[in-house]
BAGU-730774 format. One record per residue (C-alpha): residue in three letters; x, y, z. Coordinates in Angstrom, 1 decimal. Layout:
<bagus>
(Ala; (X; Y; Z))
...
</bagus>
This chain:
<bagus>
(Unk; (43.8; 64.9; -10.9))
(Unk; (45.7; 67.9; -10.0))
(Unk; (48.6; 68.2; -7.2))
(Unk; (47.8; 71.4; -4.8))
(Unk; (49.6; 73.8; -5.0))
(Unk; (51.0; 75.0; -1.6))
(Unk; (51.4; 78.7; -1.3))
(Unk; (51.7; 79.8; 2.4))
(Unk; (55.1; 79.2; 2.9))
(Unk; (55.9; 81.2; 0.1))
(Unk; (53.7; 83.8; 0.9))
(Unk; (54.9; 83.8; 4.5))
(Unk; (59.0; 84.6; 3.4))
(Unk; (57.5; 88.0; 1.6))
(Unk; (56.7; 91.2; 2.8))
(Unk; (53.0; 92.3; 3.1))
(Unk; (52.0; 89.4; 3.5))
(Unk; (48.3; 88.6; 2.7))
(Unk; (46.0; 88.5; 5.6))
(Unk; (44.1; 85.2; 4.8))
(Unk; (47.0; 83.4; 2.8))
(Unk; (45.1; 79.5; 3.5))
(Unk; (42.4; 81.6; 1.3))
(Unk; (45.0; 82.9; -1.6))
(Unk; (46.0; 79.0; -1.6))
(Unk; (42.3; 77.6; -2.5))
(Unk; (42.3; 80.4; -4.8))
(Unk; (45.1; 79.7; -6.7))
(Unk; (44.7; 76.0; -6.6))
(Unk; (40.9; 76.5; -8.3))
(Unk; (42.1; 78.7; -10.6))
(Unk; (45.0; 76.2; -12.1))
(Unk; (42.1; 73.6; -12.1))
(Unk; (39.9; 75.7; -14.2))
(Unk; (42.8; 77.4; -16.4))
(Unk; (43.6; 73.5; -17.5))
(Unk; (40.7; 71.9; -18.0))
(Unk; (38.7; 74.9; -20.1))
(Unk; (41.9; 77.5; -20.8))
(Unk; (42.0; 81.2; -20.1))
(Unk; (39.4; 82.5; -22.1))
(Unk; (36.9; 80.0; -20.8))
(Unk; (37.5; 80.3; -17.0))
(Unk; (35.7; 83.0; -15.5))
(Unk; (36.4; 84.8; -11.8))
(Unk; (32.9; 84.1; -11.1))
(Unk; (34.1; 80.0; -11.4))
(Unk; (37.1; 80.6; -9.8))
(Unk; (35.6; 82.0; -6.5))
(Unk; (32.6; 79.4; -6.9))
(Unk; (35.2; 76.7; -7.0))
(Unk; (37.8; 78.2; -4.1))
(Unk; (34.2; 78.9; -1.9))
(Unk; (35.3; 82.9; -1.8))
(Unk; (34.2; 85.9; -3.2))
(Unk; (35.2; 87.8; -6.3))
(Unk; (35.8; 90.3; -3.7))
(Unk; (38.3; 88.2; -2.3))
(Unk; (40.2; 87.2; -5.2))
(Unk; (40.5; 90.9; -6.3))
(Unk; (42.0; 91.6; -2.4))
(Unk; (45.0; 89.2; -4.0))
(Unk; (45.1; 89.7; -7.9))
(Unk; (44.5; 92.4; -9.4))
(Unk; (42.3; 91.1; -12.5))
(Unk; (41.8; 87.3; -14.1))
(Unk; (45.4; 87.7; -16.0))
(Unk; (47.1; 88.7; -12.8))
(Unk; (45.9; 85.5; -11.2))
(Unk; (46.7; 83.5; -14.6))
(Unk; (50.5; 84.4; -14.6))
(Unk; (50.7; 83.6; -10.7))
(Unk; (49.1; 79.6; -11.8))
(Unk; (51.8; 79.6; -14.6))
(Unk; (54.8; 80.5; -12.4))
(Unk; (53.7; 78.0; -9.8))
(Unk; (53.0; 75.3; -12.4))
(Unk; (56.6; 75.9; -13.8))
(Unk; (58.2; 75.7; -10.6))
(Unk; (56.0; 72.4; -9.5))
(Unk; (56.7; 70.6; -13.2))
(Unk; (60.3; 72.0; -13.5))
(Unk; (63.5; 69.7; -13.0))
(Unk; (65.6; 71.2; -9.6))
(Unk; (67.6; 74.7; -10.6))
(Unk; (70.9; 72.2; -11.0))
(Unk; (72.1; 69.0; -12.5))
(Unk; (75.4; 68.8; -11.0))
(Unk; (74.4; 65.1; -9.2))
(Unk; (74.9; 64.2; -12.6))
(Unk; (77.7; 65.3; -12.9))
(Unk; (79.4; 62.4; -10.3))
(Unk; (78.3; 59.9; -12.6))
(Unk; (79.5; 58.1; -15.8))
(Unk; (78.5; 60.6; -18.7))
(Unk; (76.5; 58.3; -20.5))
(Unk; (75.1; 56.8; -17.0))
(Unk; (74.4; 60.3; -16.2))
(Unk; (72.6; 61.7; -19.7))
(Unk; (70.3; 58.5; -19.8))
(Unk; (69.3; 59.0; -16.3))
(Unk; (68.5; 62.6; -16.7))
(Unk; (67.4; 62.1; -20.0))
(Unk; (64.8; 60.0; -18.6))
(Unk; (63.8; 62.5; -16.7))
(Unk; (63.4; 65.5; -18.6))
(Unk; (61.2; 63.1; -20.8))
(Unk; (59.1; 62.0; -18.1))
(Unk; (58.5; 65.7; -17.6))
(Unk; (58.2; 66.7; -21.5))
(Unk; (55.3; 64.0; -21.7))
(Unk; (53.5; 64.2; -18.6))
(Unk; (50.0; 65.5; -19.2))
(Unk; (49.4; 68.6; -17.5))
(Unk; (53.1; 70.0; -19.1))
(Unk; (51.4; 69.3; -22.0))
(Unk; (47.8; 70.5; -21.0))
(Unk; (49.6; 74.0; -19.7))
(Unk; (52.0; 74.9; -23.2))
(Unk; (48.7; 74.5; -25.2))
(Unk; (47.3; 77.1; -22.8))
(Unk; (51.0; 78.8; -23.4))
(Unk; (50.3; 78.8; -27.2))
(Unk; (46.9; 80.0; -27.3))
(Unk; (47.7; 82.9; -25.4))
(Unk; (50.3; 83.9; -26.6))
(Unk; (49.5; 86.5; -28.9))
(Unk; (47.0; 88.4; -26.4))
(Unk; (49.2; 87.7; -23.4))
(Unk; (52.7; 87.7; -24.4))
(Unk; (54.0; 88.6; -20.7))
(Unk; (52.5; 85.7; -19.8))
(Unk; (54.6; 83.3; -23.1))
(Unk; (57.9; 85.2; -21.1))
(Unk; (56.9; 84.3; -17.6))
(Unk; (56.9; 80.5; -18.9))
(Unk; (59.4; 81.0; -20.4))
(Unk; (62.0; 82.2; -17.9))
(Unk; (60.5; 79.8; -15.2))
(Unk; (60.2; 76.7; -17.5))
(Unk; (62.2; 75.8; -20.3))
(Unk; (65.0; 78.3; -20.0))
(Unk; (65.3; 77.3; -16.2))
(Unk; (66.1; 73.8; -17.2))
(Unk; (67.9; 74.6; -20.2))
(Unk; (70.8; 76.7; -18.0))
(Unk; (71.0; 73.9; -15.7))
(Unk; (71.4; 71.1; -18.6))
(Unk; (74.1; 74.3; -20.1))
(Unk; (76.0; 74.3; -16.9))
(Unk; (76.3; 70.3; -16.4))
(Unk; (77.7; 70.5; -20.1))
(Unk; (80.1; 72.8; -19.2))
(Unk; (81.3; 70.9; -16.1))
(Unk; (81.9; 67.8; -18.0))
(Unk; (83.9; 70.0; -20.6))
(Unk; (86.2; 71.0; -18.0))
(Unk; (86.6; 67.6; -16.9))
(Unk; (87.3; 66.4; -20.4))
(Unk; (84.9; 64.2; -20.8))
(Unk; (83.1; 66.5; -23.7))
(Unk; (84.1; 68.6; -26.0))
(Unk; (81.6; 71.5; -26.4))
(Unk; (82.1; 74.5; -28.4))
(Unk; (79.0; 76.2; -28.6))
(Unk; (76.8; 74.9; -25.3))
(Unk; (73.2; 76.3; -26.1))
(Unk; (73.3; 74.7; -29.4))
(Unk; (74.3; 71.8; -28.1))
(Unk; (71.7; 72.4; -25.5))
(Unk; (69.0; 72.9; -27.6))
(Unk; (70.3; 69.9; -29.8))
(Unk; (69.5; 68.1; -26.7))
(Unk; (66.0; 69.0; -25.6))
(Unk; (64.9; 69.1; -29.3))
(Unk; (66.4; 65.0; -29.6))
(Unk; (63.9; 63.9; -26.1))
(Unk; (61.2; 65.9; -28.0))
(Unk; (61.4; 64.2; -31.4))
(Unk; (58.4; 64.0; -33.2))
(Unk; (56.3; 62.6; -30.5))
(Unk; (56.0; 66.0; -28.9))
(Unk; (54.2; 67.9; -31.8))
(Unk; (51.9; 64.5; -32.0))
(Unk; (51.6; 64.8; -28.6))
(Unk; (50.8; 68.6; -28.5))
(Unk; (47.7; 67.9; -31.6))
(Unk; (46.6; 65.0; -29.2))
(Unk; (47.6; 62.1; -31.2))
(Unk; (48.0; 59.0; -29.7))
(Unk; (51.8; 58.8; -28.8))
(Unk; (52.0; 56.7; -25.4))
(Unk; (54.8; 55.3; -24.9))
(Unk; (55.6; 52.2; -23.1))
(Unk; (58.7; 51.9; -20.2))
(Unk; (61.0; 49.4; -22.8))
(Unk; (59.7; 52.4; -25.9))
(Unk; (60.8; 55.5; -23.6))
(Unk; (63.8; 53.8; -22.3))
(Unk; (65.1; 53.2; -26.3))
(Unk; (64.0; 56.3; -27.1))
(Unk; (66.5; 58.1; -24.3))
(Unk; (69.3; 55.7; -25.4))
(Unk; (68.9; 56.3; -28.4))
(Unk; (69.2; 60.3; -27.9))
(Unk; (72.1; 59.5; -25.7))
(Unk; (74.0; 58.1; -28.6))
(Unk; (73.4; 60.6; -31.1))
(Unk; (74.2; 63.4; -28.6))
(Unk; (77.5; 61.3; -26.7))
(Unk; (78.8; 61.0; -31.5))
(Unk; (78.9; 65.0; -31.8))
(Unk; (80.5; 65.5; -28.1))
(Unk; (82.4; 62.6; -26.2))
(Unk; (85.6; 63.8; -26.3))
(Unk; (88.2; 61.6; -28.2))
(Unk; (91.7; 60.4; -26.8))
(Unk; (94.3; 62.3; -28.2))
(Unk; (95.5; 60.8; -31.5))
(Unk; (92.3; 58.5; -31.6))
(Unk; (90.1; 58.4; -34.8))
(Unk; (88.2; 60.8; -35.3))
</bagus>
């Protein structure tokens, strides 16, 4: 149900490294199964070192308490869900070619279950472990939303939009893909969407987006 997460080449680039890291991986990978199927409150060490076949012992060598090994699950669950750090591929393309193909996407990645499953997690959390709301945060949504911000800004300069204010435009965006599905979505409503349903959905977004920006030929209506 869950992709693994693969840690040891990560752990290898940093300095004191961990002596066991294949054991830091099951670790990790039982404790973002647990974390999304019952939440934080609900998963325990003791289920986590059950699950991984370790000790708590173990897991305290690598984290230093349950929350520890929480924020280390959300940062690798951002960067595994996550579009790339760019968009500029895009940018080689027709603008309206390129927004409905990464508008696809991004919805694809809105929608998929476990980004769901993990900002509920966000949400309940939040107010006991706000480090944790800014760790998401940085390595989620405002990852993706600089990227989208910079492929805006290279298709200003090649005068294909005219932008004044990119993060509200960028944010006008992300909010359009989200639509009210999301928050049905989020209070597990039924909102599956079929391919033809998702791909109307994105044109339609494109449209809306392309009538505020697209620049206009000098002298053409406005």
């Amino acid at each position: 149900m869950f992709e693994r997460i693969t840690l040891q080449d990560k752990v290898r680039q940093c300095p004191g490294r961990p002596k066991d890291a294949s054991k830091r991986e099951d670790i990790v990978y039982a404790a973002s199964q647990l974390f999304l199927e019952r939440g934080y409150e609900l998963t325990s060490v003791d289920a986590v070192a059950r699950l991984a076949d370790v000790s708590k012992l173990t897991i305290y060598s690598h984290f230093e308490n349950k929350a520890d090994l929480f924020k280390e699950v959300i940062r690798l669950r951002c960067e595994q869900q996550t579009a790339p750090d760019h968009f500029q591929d895009y940018a080689h393309l027709p603008i309206e070619q390129g927004l409905l193909a990464l508008g696809r996407s991004l919805v694809e990645l809105i929608f998929c279950p476990d980004s769901l499953r993990l900002l509920r997690i966000i949400q309940a959390e939040a107010v006991q472990h706000p480090e944790i709301v800014q760790i998401f945060y940085r390595e989620g949504p405002q990852r993706v939303k600089t990227a989208f911000g910079e492929l805006l800004r290279t298709w200003s300069r090649q005068g294909l939009l005219t932008v004044a204010n990119v993060d509200r435009a960028t944010e006008q965006f992300f909010s359009l893909l989200k639509g009210e599905a999301h928050i049905k979505a989020m209070m597990h409503l039924d909102v599956k969407m079929d391919e033809a349903e998702l791909d109307a959905h994105v044109r339609a977004c494109v449209r809306l987006f392309l009538a505020g920006y697209l620049a206009r030929p000098a002298g053409g209506a406005a």
